[in-house]
C-alpha positions in Angstrom: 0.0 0.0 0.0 1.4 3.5 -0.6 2.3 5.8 2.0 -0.3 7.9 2.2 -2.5 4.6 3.1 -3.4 4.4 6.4 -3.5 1.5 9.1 -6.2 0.8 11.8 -5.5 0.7 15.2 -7.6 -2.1 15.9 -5.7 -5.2 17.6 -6.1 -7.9 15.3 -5.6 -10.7 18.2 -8.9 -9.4 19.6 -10.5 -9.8 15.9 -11.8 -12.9 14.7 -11.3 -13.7 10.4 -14.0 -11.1 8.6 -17.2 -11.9 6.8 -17.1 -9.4 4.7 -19.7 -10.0 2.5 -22.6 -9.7 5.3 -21.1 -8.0 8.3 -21.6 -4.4 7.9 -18.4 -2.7 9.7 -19.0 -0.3 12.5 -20.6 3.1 12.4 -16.7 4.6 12.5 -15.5 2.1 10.0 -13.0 4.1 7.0 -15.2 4.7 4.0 -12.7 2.9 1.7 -10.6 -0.7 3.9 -8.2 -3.6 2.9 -9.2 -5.8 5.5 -6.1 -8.1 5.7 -6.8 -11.7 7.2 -3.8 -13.2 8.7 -5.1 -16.1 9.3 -5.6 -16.6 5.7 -1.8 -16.3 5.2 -1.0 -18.9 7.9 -3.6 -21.0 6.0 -2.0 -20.7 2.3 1.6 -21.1 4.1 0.6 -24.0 5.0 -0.5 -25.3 1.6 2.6 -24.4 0.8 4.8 -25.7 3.0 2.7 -29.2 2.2 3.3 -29.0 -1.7 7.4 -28.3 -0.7 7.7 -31.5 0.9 11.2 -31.3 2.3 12.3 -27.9 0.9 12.4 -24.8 3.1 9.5 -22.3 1.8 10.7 -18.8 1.4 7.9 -16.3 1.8 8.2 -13.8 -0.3 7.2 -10.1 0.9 8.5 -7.8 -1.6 6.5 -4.5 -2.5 4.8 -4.3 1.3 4.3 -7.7 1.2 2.2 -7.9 -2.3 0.1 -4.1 -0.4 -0.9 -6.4 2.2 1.8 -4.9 5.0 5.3 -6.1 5.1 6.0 -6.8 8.6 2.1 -8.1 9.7 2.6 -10.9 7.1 6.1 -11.7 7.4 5.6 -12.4 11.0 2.5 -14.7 9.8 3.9 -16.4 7.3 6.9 -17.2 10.2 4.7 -18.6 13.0 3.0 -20.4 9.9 6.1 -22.4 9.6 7.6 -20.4 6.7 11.7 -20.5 6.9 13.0 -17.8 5.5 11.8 -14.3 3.4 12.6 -12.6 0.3 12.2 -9.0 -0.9 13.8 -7.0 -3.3 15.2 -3.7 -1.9 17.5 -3.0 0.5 14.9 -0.8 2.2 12.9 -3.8 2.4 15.5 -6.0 3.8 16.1 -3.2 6.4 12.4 -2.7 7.4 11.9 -6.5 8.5 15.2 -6.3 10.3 14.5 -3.1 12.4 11.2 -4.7 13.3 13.1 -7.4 15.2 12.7 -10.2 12.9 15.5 -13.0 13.4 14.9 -15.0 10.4 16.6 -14.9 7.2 16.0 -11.9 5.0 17.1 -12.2 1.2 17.2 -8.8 -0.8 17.9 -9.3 -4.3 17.7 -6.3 -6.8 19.8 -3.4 -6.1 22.4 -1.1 -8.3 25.6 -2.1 -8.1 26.5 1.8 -6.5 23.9 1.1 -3.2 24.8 1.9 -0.2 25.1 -1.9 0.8 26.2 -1.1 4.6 23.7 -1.1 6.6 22.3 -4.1 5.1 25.4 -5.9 5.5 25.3 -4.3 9.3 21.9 -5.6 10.0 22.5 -9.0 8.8 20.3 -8.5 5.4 21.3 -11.5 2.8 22.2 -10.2 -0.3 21.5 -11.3 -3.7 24.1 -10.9 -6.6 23.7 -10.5 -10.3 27.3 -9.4 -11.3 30.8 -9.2 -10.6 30.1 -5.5 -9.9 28.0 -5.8 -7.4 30.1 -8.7 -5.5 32.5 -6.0 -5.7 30.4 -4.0 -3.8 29.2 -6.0 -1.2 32.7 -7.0 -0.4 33.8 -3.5 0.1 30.7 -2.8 2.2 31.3 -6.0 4.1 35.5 -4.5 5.0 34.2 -0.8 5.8 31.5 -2.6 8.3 34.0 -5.2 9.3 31.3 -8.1 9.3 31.3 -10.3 7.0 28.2 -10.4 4.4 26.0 -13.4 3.7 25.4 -13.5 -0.4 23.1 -15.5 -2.9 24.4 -15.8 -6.7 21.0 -15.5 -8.9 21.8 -16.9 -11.8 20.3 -15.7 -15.0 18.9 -19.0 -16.7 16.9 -17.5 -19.5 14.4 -15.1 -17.9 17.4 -12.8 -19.2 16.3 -9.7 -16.2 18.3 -9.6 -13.7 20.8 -12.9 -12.7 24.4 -13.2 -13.4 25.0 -13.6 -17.3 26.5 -16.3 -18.7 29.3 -14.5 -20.2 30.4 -12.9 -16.9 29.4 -16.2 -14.9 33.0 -18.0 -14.9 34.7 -14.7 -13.6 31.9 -13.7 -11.2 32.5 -17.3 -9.6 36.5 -16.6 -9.5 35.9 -13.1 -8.0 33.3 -15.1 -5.2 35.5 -18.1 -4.3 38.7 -14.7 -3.6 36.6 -12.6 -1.5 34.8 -16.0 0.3 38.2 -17.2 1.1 39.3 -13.5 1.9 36.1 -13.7 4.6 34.6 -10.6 3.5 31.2 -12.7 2.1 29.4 -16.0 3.3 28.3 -17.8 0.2 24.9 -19.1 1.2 22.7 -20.0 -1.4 22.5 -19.8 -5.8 18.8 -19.3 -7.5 17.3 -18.2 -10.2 13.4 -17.3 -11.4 11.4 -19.3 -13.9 9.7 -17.5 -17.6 7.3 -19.7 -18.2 6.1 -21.3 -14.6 1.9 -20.4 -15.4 2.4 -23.1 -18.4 3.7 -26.0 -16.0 4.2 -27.8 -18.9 6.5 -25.4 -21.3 9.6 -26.9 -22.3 11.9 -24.0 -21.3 11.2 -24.9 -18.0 13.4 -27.8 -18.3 15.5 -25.7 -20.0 16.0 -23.5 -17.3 16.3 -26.6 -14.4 19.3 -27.3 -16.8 21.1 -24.5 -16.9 20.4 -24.5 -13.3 21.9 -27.4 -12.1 24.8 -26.8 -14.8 25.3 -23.6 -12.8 25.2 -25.3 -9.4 28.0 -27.9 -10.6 30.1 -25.3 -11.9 30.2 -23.7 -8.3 30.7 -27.0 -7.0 34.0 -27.6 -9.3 35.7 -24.7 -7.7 34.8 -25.7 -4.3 31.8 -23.3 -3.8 28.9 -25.3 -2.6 25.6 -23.9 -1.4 23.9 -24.1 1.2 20.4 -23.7 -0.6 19.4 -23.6 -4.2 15.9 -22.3 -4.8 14.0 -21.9 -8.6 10.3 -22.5 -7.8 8.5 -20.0 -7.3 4.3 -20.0 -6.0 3.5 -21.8 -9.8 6.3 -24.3 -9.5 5.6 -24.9 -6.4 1.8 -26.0 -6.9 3.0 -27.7 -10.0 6.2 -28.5 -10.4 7.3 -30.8 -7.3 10.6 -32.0 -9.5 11.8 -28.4 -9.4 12.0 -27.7 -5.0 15.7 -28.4 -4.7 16.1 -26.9 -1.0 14.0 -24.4 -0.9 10.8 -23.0 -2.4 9.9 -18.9 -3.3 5.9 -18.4 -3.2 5.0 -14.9 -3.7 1.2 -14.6 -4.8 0.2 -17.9 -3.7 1.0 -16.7 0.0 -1.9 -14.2 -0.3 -4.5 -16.3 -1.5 -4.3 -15.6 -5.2 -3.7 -19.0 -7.7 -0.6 -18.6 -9.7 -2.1 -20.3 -12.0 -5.6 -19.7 -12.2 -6.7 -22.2 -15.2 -5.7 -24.9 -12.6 -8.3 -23.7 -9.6 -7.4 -22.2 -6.4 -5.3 -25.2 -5.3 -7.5 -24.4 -1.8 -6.1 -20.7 -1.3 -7.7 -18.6 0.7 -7.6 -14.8 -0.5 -6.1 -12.7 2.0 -7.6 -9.1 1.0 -11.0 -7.5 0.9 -11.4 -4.0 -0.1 -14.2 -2.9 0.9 -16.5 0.6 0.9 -19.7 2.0 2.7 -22.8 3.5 0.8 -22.2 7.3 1.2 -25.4 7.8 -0.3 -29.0 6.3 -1.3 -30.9 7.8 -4.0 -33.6 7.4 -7.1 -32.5 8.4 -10.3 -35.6 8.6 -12.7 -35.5 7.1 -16.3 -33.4 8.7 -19.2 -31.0 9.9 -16.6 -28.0 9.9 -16.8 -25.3 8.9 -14.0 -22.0 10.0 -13.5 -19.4 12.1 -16.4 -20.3 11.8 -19.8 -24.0 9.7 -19.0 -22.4 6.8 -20.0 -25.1 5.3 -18.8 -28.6 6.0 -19.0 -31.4 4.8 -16.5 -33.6 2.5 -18.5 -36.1 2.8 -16.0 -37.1 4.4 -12.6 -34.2 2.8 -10.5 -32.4 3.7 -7.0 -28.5 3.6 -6.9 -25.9 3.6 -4.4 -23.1 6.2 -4.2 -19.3 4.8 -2.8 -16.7 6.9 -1.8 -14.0 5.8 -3.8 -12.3 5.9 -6.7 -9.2 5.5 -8.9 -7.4 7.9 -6.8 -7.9 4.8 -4.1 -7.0 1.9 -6.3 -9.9 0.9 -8.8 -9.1 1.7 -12.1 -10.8 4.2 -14.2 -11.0 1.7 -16.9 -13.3 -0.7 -14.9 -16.0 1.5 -15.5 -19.2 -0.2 -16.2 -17.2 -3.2 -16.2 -17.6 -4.5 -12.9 -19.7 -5.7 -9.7 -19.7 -5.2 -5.7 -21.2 -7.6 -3.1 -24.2 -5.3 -1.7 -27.3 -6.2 -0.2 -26.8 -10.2 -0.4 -26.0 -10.0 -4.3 -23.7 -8.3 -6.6 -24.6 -5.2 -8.2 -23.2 -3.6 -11.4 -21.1 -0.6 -11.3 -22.8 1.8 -13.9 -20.9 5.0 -14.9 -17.9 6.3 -15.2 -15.2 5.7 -12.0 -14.1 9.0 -10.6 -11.2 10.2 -8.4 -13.2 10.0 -5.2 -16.5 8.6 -6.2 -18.5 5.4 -8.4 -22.4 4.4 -8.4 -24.1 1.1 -8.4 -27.1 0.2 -9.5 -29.7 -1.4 -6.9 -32.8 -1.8 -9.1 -35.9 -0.4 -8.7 -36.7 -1.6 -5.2 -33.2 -0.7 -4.1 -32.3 -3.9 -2.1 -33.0 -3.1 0.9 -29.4 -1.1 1.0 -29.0 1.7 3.2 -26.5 4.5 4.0 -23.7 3.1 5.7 -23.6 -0.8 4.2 -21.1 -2.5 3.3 -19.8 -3.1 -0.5 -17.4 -5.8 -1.0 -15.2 -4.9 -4.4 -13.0 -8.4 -3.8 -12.5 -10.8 -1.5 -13.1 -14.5 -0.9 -15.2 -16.1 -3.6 -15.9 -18.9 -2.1 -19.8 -18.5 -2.1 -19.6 -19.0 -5.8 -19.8 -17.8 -8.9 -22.6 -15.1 -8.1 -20.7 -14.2 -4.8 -18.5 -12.3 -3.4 -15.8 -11.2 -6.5 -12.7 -12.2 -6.9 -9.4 -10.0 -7.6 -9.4 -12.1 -10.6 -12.9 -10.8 -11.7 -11.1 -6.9 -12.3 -7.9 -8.6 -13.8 -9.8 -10.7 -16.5 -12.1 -7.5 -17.3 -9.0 -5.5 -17.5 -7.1 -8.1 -19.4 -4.5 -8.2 -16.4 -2.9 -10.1 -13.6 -4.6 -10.5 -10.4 -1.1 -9.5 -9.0 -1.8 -6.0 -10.1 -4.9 -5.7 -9.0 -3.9 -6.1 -5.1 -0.9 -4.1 -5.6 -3.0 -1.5 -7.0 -5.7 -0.8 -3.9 -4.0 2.6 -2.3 -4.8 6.2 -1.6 -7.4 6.9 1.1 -7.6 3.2 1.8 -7.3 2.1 5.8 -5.6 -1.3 5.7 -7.1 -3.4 8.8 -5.6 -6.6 10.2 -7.7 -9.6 11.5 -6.2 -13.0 12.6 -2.4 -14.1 13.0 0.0 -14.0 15.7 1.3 -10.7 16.0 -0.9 -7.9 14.8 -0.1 -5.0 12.9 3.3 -3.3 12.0 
């Protein structure tokens, strides 16, 4: 969630898991929530940890943790029985650290010019993609005088960020001088899969090649690791030959399916954003609703006014394109979606909705088709990724924890 979203004060271990779609919120409830369900993440960690077998599962909390809160899930995922974490910026690494947690932290895309001391201070694992930023890390690791804990990613044909194969003989010479020179700990080598949402496309085998190529050239020079990791949350659900010692979920943590032709693999979705009725009204036929009268009343009908908007995370472009959960059913969006502002339609009756109920935009489907919708509802009308969708809810929006060990950050 961005920084200008805001956090409840509520104490989640007070709170029992939400039911969104019929529990109205309390009178002082925000006008625009993430409600963020811990337990959910101790469930899906636990799916996870069950499809690994013997491999250590990484959770992965880059970006604030997927916009569901960094250091609230981290701890979660933890007590869930998760091993180890993974971000991707130092500031990340640093953020879990200074909230006390103990367990390995692996930060993994930097520029080779970052200021790599405090992470190698605070005990941040860091991952390497080229010569010059081993360089780096060593030099940080001499000015700090502690020796830093590294993982090679090796670049096996996603071709983003990894060590190349051009500069991967001299990258391992440069590691196996400063290793023996103490100034790094090699702990681990991995890399990230192109192709993992088609479980069966050939350059996934392609890339466990180069992979375990990569591992036995490390090996040759005497540079053995202490974890290789590859899968990541579609590999993991599908892929059980690709787990070596350790497995890297990321969506699949928060109750999203990485690979959503395949089911839900039993996930349970971890957000629902949510929003009250600002407003009850009629709107008489052949009038129009909202910028431009997009659309048109066909008939006498009453609709419901939400206080939010794409300055809050629902895109502009979903206009007229989607549903909410509101009085028991769902109920179109009609209109354009403004900055602060988007109507539904409630029929001619109006539902039985009042001022001050509660819309459900996405959550847990479970209830069905008709239900509750889905993040993956919005990323199949805007021909997206569910990932975006959750990453995208910001602004105005209170995030509220329920569930898990620890509470909020």
């Amino acid at each position: 969630m961005s920084t200008t979203a805001q956090e409840t004060d509520t104490d989640p271990t007070t709170m029992s898991a939400p039911t969104a779609a019929d529990t109205p919120p309390p009178a002082a409830a925000p006008q625009a929530e993430a409600v963020i369900d811990l337990d959910a993440v101790a469930h899906n960690v636990g799916i996870l940890r069950e499809h690994a077998g013997g491999a250590t599962v990484m959770a992965v909390v880059k970006a604030d943790a997927y916009n569901h809160g960094a250091v609230p899930v981290a701890r979660a995922a933890l007590a869930a029985g998760a091993g180890e974490l993974g971000v991707t910026t130092l500031a990340e690494g640093l953020e879990l650290k200074n909230a006390g947690i103990t367990a390995p932290v692996l930060s993994w895309l930097h520029t080779a010019d970052s200021d790599y001391a405090p992470a190698v201070a605070a005990g941040v694992e860091l991952g390497l993609s080229s010569p010059r930023h081993l360089a780096a890390v060593a030099e940080a690791a001499r000015q700090v005088g502690k020796t830093a804990t590294v993982t090679i990613k090796v670049d096996t044909g996603l071709n983003r960020n990894g060590v190349s194969r051009e500069e991967w003989t001299d990258f391992l010479k440069d590691l196996a001088r400063v290793e023996a020179e103490g100034a790094v700990r090699f702990k681990g080598v991995f890399s990230h899969l192109a192709h993992a949402d088609e479980p069966h496309h050939p350059v996934i085998d392609e890339q466990r090649e180069r992979f375990t190529s990569a591992l036995a050239d490390a090996k040759r020079i005497g540079l053995v690791p202490e974890a290789a990791h590859l899968s990541n949350s579609a590999a993991t659900l599908t892929r059980p030959d690709l787990r070596f010692d350790m497995v890297r979920p990321g969506i699949a943590i928060y109750g999203l399916s990485p690979v959503p032709d395949l089911g839900t693999f039993g996930l349970r979705p971890v957000m629902t954003f949510r929003s009250r009725v600002a407003l009850v009204k009629k709107v008489a036929a052949g009038e129009g609703v909202s910028y431009g009268h997009t659309w048109v009343a066909p008939h006498d009908t009453t609709v419901a006014l939400l206080p939010v908007g794409y300055a809050d995370g629902i895109p502009r472009a979903l206009g007229g394109r989607f549903e909410v959960w509101l009085g028991d059913d769902r109920r179109p969006g009609i209109g354009r979606v403004c900055m602060d502002q988007l109507v539904v339609d409630l029929g001619p009756d109006g539902a039985g909705v009042r001022e001050g109920d509660t819309a459900v935009f996405f959550g847990d489907g479970e209830q069905g088709e008709q239900g509750v919708p889905h993040a993956q509802d919005w990323a199949d009308a805007l021909d997206t990724i569910h990932y975006e969708v959750v990453t995208s809810v910001r602004g105005r929006t209170v995030r509220t924890y329920v569930g898990g060990p620890g509470g909020r950050s």
